[in-house]
N, C-alpha and C positions, 0 to 999 in steps of 0.2 A: 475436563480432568479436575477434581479437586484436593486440595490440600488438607491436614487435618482440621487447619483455622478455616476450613472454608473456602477460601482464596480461592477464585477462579483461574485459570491461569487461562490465558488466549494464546493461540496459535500464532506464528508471524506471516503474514504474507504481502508479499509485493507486489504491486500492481503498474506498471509505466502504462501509460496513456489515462492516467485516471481524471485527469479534468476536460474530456469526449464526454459526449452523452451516454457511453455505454459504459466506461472508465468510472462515473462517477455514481451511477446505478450499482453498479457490481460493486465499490467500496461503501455505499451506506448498507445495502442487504448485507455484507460481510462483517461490518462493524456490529449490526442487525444478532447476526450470528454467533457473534462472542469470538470474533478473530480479530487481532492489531492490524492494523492495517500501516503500509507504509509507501506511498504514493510516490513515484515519479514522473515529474512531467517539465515543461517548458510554463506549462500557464495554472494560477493557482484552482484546485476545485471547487475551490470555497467550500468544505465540511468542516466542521466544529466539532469538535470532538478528542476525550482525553485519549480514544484509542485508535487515532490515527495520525500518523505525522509525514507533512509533506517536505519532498527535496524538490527545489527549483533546479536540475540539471537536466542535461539529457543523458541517455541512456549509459552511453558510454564511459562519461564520465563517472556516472553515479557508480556503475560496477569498480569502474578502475581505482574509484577513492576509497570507497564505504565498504568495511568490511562489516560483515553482520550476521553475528550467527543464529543458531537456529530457526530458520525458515522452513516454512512448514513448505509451503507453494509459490511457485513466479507465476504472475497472468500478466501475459504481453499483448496490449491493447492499442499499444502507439503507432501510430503511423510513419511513413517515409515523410521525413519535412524537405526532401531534395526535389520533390513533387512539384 
């Protein structure tokens, strides 16, 4: 979508399990893509990047604190840590 300046605007999407090998694949193709990406996990995924930002929580917390609007898409990658 663009603006009249131009301006790209990106999509928001969330990703939990993003520092897994699959977690972290699907956020660089998606950063790739021109979407913000905003990661949730326990361990960092190490990506660099101005259009992704990571929360060190788990799941539950992250919903229960972080309010955030406009989200495009959730992708739920995290595993059971009771395991």
């Amino acid at each position: 979508m663009q603006l009249k300046n131009s301006i790209t605007i990106r999509k928001k999407i969330i990703i939990t399990g993003a520092a897994g090998f699959v977690g972290r694949n699907v956020v660089q193709k998606l950063i790739k893509e021109n979407y913000f990406v905003i990661s949730v996990d326990m361990n960092d995924p190490k990506i660099k990047s101005k259009y992704h930002k990571f929360y060190k929580l788990t799941v539950k917390k992250f919903f229960s604190k972080k309010k955030i609007k406009n989200i495009y898409a959730i992708l739920h990658l995290a595993s059971d840590p009771r395991n």
